[in-house]
N, C-alpha and C positions, 0 to 999 in steps of 0.2 A: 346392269348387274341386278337391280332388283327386280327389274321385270323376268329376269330366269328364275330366280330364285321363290316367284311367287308359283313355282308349279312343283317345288319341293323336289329338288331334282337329288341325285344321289351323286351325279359330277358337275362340278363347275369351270370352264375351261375358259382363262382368260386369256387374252392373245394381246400383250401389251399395253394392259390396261393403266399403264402408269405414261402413258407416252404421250405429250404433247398438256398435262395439266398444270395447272398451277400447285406450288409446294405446297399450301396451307391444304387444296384438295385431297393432293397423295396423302398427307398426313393422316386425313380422315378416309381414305379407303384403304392403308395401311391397318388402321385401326378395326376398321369393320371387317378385313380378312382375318388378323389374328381372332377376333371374335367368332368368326364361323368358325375357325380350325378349333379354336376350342370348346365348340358347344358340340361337334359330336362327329355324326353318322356324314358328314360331306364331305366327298373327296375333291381338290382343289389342283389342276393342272396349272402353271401359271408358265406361259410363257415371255419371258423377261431378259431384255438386251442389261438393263441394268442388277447387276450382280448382287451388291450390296442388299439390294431391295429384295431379289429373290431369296438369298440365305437367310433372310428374317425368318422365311418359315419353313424353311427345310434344311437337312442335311442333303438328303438324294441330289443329286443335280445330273443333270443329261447334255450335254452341250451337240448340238447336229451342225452339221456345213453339209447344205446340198443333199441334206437328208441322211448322211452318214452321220453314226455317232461318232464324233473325237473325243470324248471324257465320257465318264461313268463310272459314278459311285455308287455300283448296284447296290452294296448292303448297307449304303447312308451312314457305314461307323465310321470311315475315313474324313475328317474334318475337309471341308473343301480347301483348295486354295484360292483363295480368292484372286492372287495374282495374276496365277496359271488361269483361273477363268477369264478374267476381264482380257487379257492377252489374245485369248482361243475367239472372244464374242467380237474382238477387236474397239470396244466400247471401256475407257479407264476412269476411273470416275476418281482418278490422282489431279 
């Protein structure tokens, strides 16, 4: 992730970035994402089987099977459900 990020990019696209780390790691790549998202001009694609993790920083959520969308909270005012998502990603973090 830093090696993208050292070319000032304007999207960041992670693809699972939290899969297979240890907790205390995610803890601190949790932290270094809320930190980009609030310093500015980066947009942040995250693709993410765990739910909990992903609504840290967004409302929006897009759920795809097979490439179709099955959820979309286009305007991100709809609280997610987290239920209904973890159910759709097949991934329960109950």
């Amino acid at each position: 992730m830093g090696r993208a990020l050292m070319g000032n990019p304007s999207v960041l696209l992670l693809d699972e970035p939290m899969e297979g780390l240890a907790p205390v790691i995610i803890d601190g790549l949790v932290q270094a994402l809320h930190r980009l998202r609030a310093e500015g001009d980066l947009a942040i694609l995250l693709v993410e089987q765990h739910v909990s993790l992903a609504l840290e920083f967004t409302n929006r959520v897009i759920v795809l099977d097979r490439g179709v969308a099955v959820y979309d909270n286009a305007d991100g005012r709809e609280v997610p459900d987290q239920v209904r998502l973890e159910a759709l990603v097949g991934v329960s973090e109950h």
